[in-house]
LUMBA-806159 format. One record per atom (N, C-alpha, C): residue in one letter; x, y, z. Coordinates in pm, whole numbers. Layout:
code:a east:X north:Y up:Z
...
% end
This chain:
code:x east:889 north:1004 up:-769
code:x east:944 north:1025 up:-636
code:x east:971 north:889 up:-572
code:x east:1095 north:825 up:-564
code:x east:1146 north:707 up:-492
code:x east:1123 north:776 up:-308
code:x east:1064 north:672 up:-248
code:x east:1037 north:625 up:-132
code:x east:1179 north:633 up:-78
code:x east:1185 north:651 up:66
code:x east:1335 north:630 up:145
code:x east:1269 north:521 up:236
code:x east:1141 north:481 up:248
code:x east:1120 north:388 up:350
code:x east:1079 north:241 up:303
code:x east:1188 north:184 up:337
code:x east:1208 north:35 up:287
code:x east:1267 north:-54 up:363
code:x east:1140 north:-94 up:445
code:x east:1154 north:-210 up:581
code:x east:1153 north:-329 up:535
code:x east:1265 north:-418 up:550
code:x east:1280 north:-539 up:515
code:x east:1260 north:-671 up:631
code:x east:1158 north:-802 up:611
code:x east:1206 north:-876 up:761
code:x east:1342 north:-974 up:713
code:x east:1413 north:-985 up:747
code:x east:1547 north:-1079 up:695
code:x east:1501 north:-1184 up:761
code:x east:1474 north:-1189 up:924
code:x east:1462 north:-1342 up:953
code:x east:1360 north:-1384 up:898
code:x east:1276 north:-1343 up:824
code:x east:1116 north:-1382 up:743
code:x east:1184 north:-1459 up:643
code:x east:1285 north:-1429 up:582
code:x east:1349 north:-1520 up:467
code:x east:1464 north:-1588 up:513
code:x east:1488 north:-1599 up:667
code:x east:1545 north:-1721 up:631
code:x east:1501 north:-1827 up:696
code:x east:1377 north:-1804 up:772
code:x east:1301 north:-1937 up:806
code:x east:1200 north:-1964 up:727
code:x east:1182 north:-1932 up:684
code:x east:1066 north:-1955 up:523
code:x east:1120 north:-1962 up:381
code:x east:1046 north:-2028 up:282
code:x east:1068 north:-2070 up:182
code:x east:948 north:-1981 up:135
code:x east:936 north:-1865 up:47
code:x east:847 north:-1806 up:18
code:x east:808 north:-1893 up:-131
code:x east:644 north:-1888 up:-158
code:x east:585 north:-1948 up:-275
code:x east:527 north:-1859 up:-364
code:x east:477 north:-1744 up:-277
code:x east:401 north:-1674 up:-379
code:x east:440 north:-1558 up:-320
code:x east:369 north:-1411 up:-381
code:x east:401 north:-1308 up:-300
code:x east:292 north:-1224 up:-397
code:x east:259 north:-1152 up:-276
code:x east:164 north:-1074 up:-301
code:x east:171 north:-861 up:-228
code:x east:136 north:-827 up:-280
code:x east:90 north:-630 up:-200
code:x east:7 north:-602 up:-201
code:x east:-25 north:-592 up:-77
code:x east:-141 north:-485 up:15
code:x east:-132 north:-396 up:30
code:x east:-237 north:-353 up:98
code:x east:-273 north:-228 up:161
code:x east:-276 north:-231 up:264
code:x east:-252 north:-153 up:353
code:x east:-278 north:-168 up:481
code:x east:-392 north:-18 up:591
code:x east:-420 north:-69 up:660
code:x east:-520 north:26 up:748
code:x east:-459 north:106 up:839
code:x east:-363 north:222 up:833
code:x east:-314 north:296 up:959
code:x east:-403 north:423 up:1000
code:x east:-344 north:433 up:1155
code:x east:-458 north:595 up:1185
code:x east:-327 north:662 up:1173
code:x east:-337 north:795 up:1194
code:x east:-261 north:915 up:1161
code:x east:-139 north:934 up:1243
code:x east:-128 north:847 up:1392
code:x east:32 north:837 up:1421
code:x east:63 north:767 up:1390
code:x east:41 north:659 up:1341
code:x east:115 north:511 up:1298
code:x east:174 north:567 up:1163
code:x east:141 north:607 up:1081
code:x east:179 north:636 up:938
code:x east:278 north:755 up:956
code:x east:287 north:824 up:1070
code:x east:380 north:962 up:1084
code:x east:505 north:840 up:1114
code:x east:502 north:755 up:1217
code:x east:602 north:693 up:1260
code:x east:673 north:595 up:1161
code:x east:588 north:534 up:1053
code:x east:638 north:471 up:941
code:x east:700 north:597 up:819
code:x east:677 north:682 up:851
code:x east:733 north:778 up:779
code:x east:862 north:835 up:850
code:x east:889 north:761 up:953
code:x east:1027 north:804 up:1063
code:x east:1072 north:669 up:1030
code:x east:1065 north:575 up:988
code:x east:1116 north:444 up:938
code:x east:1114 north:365 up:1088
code:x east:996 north:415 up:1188
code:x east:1022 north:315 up:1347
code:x east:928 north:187 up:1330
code:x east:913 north:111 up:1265
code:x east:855 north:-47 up:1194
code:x east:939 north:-114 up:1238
code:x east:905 north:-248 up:1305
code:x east:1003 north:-350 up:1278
code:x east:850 north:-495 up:1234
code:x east:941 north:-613 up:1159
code:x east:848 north:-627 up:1129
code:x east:917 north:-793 up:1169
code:x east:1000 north:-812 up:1224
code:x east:1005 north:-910 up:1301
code:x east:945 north:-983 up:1379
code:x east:934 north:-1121 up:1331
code:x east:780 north:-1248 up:1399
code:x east:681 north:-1172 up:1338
code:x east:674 north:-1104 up:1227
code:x east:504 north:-1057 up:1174
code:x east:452 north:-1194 up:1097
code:x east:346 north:-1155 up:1095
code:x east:253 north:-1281 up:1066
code:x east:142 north:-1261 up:1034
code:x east:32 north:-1324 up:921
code:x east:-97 north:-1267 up:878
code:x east:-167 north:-1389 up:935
code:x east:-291 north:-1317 up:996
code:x east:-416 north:-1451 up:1035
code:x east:-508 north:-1411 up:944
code:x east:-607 north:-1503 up:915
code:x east:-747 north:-1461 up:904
code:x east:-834 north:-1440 up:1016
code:x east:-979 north:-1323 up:1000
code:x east:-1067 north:-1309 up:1124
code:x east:-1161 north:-1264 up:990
code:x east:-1302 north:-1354 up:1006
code:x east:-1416 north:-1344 up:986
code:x east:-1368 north:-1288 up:807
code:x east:-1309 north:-1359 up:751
code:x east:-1326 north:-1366 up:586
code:x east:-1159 north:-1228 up:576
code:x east:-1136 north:-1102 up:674
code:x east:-1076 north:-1058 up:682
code:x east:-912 north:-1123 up:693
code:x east:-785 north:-1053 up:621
code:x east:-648 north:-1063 up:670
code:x east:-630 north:-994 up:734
code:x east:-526 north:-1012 up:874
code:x east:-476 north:-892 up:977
code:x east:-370 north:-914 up:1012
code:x east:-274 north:-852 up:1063
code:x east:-155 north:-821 up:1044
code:x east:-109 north:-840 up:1213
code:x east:-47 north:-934 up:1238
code:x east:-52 north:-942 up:1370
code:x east:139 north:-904 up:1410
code:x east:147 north:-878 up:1541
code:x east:275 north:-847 up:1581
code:x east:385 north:-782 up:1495
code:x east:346 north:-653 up:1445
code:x east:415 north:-576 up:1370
code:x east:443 north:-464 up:1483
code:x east:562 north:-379 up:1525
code:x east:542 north:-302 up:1611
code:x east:597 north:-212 up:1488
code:x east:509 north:-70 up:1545
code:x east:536 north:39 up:1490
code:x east:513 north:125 up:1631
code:x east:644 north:218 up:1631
code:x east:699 north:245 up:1767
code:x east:580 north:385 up:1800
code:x east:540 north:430 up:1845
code:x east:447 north:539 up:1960
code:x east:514 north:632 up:1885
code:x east:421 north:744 up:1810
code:x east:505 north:882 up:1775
code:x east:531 north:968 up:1862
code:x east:665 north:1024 up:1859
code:x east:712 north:1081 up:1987
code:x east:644 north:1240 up:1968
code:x east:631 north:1328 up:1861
code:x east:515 north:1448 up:1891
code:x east:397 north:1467 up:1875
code:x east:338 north:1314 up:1931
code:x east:195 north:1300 up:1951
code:x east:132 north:1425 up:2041
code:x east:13 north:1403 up:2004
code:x east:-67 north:1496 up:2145
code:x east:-84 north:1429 up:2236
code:x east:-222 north:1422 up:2292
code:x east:-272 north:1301 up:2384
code:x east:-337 north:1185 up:2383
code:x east:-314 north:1154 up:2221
code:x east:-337 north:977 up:2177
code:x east:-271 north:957 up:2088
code:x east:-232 north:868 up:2090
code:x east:-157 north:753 up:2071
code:x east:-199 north:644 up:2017
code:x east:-138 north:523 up:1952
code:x east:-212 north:416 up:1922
code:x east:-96 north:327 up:1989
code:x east:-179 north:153 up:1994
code:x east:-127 north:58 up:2062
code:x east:-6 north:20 up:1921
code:x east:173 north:27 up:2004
code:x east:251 north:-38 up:1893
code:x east:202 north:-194 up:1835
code:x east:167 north:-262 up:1895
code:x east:157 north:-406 up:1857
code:x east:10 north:-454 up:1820
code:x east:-61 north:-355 up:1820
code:x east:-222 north:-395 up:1752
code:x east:-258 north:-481 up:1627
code:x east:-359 north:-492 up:1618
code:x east:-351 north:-561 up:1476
code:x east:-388 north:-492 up:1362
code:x east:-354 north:-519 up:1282
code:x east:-392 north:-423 up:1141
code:x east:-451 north:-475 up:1012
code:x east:-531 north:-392 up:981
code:x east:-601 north:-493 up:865
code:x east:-571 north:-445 up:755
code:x east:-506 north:-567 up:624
code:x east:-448 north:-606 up:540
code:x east:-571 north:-584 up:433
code:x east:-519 north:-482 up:291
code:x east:-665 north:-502 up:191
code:x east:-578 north:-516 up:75
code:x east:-651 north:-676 up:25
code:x east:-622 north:-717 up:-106
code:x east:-758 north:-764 up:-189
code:x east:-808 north:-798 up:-279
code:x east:-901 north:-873 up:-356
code:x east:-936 north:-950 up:-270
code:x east:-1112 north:-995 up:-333
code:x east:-1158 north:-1092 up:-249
code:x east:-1084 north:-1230 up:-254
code:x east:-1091 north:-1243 up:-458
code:x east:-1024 north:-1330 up:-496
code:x east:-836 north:-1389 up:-426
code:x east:-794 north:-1283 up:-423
code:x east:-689 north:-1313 up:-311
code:x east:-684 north:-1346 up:-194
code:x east:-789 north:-1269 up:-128
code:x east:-828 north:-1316 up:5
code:x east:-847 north:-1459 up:-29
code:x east:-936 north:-1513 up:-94
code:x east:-985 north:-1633 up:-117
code:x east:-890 north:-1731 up:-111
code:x east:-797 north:-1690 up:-257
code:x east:-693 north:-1820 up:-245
code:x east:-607 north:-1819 up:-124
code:x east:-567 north:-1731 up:-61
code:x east:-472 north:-1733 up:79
code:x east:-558 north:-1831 up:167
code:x east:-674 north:-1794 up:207
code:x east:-767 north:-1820 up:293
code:x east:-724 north:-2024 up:266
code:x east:-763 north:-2045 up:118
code:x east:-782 north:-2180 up:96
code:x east:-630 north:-2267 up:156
code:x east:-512 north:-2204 up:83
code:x east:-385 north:-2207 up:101
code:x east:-326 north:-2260 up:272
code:x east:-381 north:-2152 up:325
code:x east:-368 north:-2118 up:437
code:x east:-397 north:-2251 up:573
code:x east:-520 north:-2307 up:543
code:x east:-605 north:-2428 up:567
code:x east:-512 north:-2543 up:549
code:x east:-439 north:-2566 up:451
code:x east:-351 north:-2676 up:457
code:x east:-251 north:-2680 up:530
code:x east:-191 north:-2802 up:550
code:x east:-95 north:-2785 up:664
code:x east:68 north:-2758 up:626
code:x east:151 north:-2663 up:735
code:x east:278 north:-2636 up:671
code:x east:243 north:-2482 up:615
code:x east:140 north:-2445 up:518
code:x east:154 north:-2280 up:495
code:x east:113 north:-2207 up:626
code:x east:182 north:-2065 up:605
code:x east:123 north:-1984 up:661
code:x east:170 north:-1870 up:576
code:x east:159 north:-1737 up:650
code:x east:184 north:-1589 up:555
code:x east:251 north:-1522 up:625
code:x east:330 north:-1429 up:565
code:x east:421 north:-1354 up:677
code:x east:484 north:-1227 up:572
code:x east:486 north:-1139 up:649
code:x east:506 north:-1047 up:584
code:x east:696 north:-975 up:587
code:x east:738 north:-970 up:444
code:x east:815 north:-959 up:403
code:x east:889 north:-804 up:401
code:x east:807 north:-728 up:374
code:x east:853 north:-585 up:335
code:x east:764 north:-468 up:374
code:x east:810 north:-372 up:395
code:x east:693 north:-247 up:449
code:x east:744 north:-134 up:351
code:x east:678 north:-75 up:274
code:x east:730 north:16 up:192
code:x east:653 north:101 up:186
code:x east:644 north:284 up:103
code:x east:555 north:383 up:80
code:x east:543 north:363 up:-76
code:x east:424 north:357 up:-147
code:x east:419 north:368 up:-255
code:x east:425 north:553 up:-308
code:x east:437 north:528 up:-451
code:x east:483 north:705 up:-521
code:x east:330 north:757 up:-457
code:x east:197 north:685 up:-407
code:x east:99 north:752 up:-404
code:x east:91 north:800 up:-258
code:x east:208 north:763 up:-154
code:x east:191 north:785 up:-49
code:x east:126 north:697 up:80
code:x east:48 north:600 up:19
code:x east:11 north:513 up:95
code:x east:87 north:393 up:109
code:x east:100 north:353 up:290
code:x east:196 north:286 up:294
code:x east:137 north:145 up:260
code:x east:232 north:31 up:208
code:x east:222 north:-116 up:161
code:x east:309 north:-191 up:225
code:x east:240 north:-333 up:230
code:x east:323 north:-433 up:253
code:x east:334 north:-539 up:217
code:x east:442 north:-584 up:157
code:x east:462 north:-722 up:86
code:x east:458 north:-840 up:180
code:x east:361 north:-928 up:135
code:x east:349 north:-1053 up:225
code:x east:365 north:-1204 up:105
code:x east:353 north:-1279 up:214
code:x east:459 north:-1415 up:134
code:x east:374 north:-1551 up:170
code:x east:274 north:-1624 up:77
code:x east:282 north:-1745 up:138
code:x east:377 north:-1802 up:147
code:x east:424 north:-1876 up:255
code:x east:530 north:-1951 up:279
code:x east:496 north:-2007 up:381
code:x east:623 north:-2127 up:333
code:x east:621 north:-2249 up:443
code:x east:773 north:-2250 up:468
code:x east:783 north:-2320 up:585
code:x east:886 north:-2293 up:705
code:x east:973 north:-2422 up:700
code:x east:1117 north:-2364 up:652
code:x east:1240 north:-2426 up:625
code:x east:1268 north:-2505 up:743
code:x east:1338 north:-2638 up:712
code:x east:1377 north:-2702 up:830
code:x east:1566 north:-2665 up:834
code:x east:1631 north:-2724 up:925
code:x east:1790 north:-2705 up:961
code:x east:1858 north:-2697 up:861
code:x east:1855 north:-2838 up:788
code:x east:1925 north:-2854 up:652
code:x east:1910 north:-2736 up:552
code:x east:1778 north:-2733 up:529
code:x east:1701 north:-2620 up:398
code:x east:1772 north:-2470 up:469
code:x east:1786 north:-2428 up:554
code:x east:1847 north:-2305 up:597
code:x east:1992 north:-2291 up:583
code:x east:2098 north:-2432 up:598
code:x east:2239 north:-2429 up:589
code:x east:2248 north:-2422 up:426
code:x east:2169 north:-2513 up:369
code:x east:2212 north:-2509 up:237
code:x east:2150 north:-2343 up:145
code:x east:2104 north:-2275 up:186
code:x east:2037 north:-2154 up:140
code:x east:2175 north:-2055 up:176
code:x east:2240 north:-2117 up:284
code:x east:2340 north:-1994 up:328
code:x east:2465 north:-2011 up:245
code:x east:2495 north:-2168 up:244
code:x east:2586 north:-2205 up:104
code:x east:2569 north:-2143 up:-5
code:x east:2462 north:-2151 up:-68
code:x east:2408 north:-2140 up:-193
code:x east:2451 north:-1986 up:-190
code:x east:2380 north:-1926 up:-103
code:x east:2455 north:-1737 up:-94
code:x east:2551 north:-1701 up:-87
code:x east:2645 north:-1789 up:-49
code:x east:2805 north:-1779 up:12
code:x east:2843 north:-1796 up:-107
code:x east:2815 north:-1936 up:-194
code:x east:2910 north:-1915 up:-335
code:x east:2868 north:-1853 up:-431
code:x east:2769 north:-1785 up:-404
code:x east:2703 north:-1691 up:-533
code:x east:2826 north:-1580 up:-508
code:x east:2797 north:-1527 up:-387
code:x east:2894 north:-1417 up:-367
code:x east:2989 north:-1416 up:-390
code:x east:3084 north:-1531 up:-338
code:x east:3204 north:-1566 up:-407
code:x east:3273 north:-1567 up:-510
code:x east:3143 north:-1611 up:-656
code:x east:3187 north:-1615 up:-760
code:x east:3151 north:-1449 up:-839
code:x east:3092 north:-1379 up:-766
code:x east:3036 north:-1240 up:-793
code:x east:3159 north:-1165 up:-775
code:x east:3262 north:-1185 up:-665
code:x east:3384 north:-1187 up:-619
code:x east:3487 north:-1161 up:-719
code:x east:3537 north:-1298 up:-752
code:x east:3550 north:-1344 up:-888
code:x east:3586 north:-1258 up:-1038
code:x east:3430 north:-1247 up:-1043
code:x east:3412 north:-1194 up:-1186
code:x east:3471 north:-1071 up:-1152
code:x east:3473 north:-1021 up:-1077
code:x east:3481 north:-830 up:-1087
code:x east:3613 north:-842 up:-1083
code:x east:3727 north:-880 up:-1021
code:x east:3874 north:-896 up:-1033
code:x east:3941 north:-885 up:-1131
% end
């Protein structure tokens, strides 16, 4: 069973230079996951911190389900991210140096139903590194162009 829910951040790739990439898990209560199942995610400026050995998922809005009862959860809360310790670990170390940070790339449903999200160490493109990335896409396409003619 292919997934229909496949949240992408675009500006996540083009101010970052992703290095590694990794999938989680993530922690939702029972409207948040109805509303990611309505595809209302945006995952724009998302960003992973560490808290107390933990990853969390900061400024992801997932919009208020509209046939809630009488609770609700906060759209912009934080959410906690479950990968290996060992992963935790190396991010954690990664993370400490200067220039990385993590940011999350993709929001998807796996075939098991539980929703995931692809996150990215990465470090953050300067002016140049962003014009030449858009070149580099422009003549790929171009010559993709090209061939099919």
């Amino acid at each position: 069973m292919a997934s229909k829910i496949d949240i992408r951040n675009k500006k996540g790739s083009h101010d970052y230079e992703f290095i590694e990439k990794f999938t989680a898990g993530i922690v939702l209560s029972g409207t948040e996951i109805k509303s990611v199942r309505l595809g209302k995610v945006s995952l724009v400026d998302c960003f992973c911190a560490f808290r107390n050995g933990e990853l969390w998922l900061r400024n992801m809005n997932i919009a208020e389900y509209s046939n809630r009862g009488y609770v609700n959860h906060d759209p912009t809360q934080e959410r906690k991210l479950l990968l290996n310790r060992k992963e935790l670990n190396k991010l954690e170390r990664k993370v400490k140096e200067r220039g990385y940070t993590i940011v999350a790339t993709r929001m998807f449903l796996a075939d098991s139903g539980y929703a995931k999200v692809n996150i990215a160490l990465a470090r953050g493109k300067k002016e140049y590194d962003k014009r030449a990335s858009i070149i580099k896409r422009d003549t790929k396409r171009a010559d993709e162009r090209l061939r099919n003619l």
